[in-house]
C-alpha positions in Angstrom: -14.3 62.6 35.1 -15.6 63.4 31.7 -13.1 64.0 28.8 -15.2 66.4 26.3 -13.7 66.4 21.9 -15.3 69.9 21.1 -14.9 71.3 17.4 -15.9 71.3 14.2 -17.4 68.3 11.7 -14.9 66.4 10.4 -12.1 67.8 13.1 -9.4 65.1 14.4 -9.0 65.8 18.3 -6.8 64.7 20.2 -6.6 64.6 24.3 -4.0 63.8 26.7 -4.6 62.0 29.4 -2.5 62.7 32.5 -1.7 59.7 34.9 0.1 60.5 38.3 1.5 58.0 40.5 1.9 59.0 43.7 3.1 55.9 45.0 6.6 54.1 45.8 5.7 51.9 43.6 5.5 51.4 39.4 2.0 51.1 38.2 1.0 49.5 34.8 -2.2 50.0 32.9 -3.9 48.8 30.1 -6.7 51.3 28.3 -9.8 50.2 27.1 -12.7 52.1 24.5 -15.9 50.6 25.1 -19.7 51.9 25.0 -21.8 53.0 22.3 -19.6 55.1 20.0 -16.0 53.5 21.2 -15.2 52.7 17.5 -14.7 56.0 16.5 -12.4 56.9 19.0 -8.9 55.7 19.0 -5.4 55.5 21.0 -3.1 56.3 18.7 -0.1 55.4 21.1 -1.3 52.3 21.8 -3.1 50.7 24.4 -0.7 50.2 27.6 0.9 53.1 29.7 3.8 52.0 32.4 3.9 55.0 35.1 7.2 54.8 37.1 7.5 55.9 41.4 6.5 59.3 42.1 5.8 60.2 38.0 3.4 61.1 35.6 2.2 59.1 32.5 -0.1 60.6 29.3 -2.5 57.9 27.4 -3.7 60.2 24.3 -7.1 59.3 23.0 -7.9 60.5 19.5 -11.4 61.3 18.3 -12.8 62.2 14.4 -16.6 64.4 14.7 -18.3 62.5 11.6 -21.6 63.1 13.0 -23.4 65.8 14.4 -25.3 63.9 16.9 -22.8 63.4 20.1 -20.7 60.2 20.3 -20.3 58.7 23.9 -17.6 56.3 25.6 -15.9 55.0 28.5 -12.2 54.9 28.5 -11.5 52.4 31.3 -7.8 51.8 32.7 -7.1 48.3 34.3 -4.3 48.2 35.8 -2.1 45.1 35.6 0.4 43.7 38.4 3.9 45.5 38.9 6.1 43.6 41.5 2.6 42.3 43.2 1.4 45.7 43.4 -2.2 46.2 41.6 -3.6 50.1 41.1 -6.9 51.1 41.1 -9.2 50.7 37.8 -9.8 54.3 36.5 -12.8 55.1 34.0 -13.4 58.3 32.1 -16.4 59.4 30.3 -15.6 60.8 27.0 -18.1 63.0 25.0 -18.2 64.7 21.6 -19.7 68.3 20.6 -20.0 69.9 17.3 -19.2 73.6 17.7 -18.8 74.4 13.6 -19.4 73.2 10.6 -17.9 74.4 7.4 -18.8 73.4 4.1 -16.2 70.4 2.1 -17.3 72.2 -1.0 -19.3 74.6 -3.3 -21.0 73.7 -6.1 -22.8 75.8 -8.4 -25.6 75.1 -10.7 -28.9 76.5 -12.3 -31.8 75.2 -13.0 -35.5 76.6 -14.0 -37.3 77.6 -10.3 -40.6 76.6 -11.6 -41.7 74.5 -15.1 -45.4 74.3 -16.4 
C-alpha cells in the first residue's frame, strides 16, 4: 500500500492511517519510519497504537515538502504480544509530490541590465 503527501513546497500534511481489527482479540503495534527520507516524516501521536476486539485504530503520519525532488519511506507496524496473541507486521510505502509552489516572498530591486 502506498501512502502518497501531495501539495505544495513547504506544505505540512498530515495522513491517517486506518487500523482494523477484525479479530476477538486486542492487537498492539508499534510504528516505525525507516528508508531514505524517514527523518522528515513524523508521527505526531506517537509511536504505538493499541486496537481493541472487533475496532478500528488511526496512526497519523505527518510529512513537511522541503524539497522538490520526492522523499521516500517505509512506515512498518510490528506488532507486539497482547494476551499471547501476536498480529501480523504491516508496511506502507509513503511517497511525496510537489503539486505547487508559491513564492515565501517578493523582493524588488534594480540594477543597470548591461555596464561597459
Amino acid at each position: 500500500n502506498t501512502i502518497e503527501f501531495a501539495g505544495g513546497l513547504h506544505a505540512t500534511i498530515v495522513k491517517q492511517v486506518r487500523l482494523k481489527n477484525p479479530s476477538n482479540n486486542t492487537l498492539s503495534y508499534t510504528a516505525l519510519l525507516v528508508g531514505r527520507d524517514a527523518h522528515d516524516f513524523s508521527l505526531p501521536k506517537g509511536n504505538s497504537v493499541t486496537i481493541p476486539a472487533m475496532r478500528q485504530g488511526f496512526v497519523n503520519v505527518e510529512f513537511t515538502i522541503r524539497f522538490l525532488h520526492p522523499a521516500e519511506a517505509v512506515l512498518l507496524l510490528i506488532s507486539n504480544k497482547v494476551d499471547g496473541i501476536d498480529g501480523a507486521t504491516l508496511t506502507f510505502s509513503l511517497k511525496s509530490e510537489v503539486k505547487s509552489i508559491e513564492p515565501l516572498g517578493m523582493i524588488k530591486c534594480r540594477s543597470p541590465c548591461y555596464e561597459l
